[in-house]
C-alpha positions in Angstrom: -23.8 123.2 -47.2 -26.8 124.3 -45.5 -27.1 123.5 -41.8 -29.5 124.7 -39.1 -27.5 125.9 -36.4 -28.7 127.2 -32.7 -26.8 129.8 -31.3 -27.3 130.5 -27.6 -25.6 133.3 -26.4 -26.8 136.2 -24.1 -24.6 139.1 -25.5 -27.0 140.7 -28.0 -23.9 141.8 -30.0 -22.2 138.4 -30.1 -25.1 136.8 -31.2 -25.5 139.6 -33.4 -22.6 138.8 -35.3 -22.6 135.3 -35.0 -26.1 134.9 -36.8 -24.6 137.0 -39.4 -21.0 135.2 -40.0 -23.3 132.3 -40.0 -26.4 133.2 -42.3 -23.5 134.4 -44.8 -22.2 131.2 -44.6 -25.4 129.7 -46.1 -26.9 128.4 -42.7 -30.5 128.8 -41.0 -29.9 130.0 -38.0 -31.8 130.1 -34.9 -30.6 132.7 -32.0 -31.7 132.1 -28.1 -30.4 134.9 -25.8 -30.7 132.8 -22.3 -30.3 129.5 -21.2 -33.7 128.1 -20.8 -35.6 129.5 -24.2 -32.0 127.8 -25.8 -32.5 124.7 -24.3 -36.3 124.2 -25.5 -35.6 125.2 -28.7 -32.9 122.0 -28.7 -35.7 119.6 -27.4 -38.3 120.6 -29.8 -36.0 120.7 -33.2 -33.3 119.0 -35.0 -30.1 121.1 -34.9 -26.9 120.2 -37.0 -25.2 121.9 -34.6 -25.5 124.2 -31.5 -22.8 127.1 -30.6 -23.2 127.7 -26.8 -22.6 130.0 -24.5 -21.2 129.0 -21.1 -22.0 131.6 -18.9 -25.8 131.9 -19.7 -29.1 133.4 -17.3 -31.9 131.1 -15.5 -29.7 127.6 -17.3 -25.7 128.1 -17.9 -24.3 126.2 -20.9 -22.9 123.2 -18.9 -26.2 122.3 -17.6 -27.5 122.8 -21.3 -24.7 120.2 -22.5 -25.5 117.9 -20.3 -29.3 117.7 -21.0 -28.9 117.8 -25.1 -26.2 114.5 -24.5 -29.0 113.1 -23.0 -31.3 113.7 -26.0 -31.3 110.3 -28.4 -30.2 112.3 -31.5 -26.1 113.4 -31.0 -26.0 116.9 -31.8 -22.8 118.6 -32.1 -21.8 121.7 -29.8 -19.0 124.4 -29.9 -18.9 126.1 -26.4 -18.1 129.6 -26.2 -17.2 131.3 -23.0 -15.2 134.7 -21.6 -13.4 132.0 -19.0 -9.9 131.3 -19.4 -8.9 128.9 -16.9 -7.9 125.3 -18.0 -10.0 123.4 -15.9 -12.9 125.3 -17.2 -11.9 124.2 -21.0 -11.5 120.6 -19.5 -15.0 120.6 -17.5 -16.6 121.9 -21.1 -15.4 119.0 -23.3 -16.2 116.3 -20.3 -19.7 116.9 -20.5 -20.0 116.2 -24.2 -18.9 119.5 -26.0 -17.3 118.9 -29.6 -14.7 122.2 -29.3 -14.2 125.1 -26.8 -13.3 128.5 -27.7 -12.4 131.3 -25.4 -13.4 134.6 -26.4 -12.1 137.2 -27.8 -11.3 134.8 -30.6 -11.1 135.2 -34.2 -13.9 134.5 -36.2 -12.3 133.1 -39.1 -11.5 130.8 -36.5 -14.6 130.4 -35.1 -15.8 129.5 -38.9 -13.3 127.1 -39.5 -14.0 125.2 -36.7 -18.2 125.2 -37.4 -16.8 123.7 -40.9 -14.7 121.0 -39.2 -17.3 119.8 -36.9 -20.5 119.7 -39.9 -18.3 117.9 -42.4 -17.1 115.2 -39.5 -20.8 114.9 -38.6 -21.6 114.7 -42.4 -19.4 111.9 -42.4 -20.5 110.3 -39.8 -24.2 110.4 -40.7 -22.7 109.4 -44.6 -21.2 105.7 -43.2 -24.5 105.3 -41.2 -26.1 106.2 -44.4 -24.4 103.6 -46.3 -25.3 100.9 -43.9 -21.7 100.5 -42.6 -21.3 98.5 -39.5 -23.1 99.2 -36.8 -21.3 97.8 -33.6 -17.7 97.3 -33.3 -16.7 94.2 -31.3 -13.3 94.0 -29.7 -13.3 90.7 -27.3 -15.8 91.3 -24.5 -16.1 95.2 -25.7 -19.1 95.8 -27.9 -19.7 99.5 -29.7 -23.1 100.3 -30.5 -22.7 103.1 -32.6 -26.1 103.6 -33.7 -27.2 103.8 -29.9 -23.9 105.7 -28.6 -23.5 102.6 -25.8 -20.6 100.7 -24.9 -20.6 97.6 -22.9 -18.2 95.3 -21.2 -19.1 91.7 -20.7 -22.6 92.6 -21.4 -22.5 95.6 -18.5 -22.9 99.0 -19.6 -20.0 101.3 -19.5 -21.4 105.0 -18.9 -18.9 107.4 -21.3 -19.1 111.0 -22.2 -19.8 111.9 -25.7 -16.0 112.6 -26.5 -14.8 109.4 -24.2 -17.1 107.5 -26.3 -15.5 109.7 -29.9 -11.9 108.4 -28.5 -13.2 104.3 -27.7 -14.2 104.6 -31.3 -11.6 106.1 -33.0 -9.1 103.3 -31.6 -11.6 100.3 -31.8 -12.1 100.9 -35.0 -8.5 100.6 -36.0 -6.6 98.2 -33.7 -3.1 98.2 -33.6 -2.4 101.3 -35.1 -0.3 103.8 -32.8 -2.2 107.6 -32.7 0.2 110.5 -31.1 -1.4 112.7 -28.9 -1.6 115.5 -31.7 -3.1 113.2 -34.1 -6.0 112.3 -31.7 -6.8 115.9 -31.4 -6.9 116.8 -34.7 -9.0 113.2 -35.8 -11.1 113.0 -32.4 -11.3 116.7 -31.1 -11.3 117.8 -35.1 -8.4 120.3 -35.7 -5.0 121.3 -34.2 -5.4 120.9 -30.4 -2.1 123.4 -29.8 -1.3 123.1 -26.6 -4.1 121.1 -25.1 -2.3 117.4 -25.3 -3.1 116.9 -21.9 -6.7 116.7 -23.1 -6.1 113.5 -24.6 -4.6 112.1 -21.4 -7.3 113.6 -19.1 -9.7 111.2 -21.3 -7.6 108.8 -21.9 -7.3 108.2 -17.9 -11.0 108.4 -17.6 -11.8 106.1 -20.4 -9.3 103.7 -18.4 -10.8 103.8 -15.2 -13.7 103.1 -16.7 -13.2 99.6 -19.0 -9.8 98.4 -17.4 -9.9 95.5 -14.7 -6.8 96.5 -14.2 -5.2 100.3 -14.9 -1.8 99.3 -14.0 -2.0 96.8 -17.1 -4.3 98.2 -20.1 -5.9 95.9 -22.0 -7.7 98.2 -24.0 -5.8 101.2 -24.9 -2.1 100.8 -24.8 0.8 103.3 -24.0 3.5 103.2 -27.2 6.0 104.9 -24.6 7.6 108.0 -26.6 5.2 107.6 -29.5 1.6 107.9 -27.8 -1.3 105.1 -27.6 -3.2 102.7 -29.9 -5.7 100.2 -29.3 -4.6 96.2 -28.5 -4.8 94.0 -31.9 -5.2 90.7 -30.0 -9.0 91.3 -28.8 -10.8 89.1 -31.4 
């Protein structure tokens, strides 16, 4: 399975070793160590996926996440950062990144996780591949998920890449109830531990966002004690 992969990361030694974890793997590997040189390599090539540094010189990693979302082609990112703090994890995967890791971490973690994310983005690319549908229509929703655009009676709803990950994962199967664990581990792409409050964070957002009314979900219902699945009696 041979990816190209940008790491950017400003600790030589890091980057060091994660070129070489990496390259062992069987992946071409391209290494920035700031910010700005990182973010015009992701504007002038195809990455199958970039691991990020948050805390970066002349253009931090959030900033670089929100410009590659922006890009037309969705490429995958793993943030990386020395922070610790939850809203800082939370902040990371709101602007669009796949995973978060907090360092010091395990690298046999850190590989397991790169493997999680290529083979869901293999799949992905696979079903799009194969010509599967493109839009997913759920009463006055409509998925484009070619385009990465979700609209509501024909407005635009403006979603984060993840928010957009979770709309999809229960549009796509209505009716069927998802705990909390099981959206990490399908959506998010492994065990979440400890982090369920991710899914409600987004769960609240994506709300807000398509509900006329929050108090009464239309969309994405609560299965109180059990955890949320998307309403069967759209169509």
């Amino acid at each position: 399975m041979n990816k190209k992969i940008l790491v950017i990361e400003d600790d030589l030694d890091m980057a060091g070793i994660l070129e070489g974890q990496l390259s062992d793997a069987g992946h071409s590997v391209t290494v920035a160590h700031d910010g700005a040189t990182g973010l015009k390599n992701a504007e002038k090539h195809e990455y199958d996926l970039i691991v990020l540094d948050l805390m970066l010189p002349e253009t931090d990693g959030l900033e670089i996440c929100r410009q590659v979302r922006a890009m037309p082609r969705y490429t995958p990112i793993l943030m990386l950062t020395a922070l610790s703090s939850e809203i800082d994890k939370v902040v990371g995967l709101e602007m669009g990144a796949d995973d978060y890791m907090t360092k010091p971490f395990s690298l046999r973690e850190l590989m397991a996780r790169v493997r999680t994310i290529l083979r869901r983005e293999d799949a992905v690319r696979a079903q799009e591949s194969a010509g599967e549908q493109d839009t997913v229509k759920r009463g006055d929703l409509v998925i484009d998920i070619d385009k990465r655009r979700v609209t509501r009676s024909g407005e635009v709803v403006d979603l984060t890449g993840k928010e957009f990950d979770l709309l999809l994962h229960f549009a796509r199967k209505p009716g069927r109830v998802y705990s909390r664990q099981q959206l990490l581990d399908k959506v998010w792409g492994y065990g979440y531990e400890g982090y369920a409050y991710t899914v409600n964070t987004h769960i609240n957002k994506l709300r807000s966002k398509l509900e006329p009314d929050r108090n009464e979900p239309r969309y994405i219902q609560t299965v109180w004690g059990v955890g949320y699945r998307f309403a069967d009696d759209l169509d």
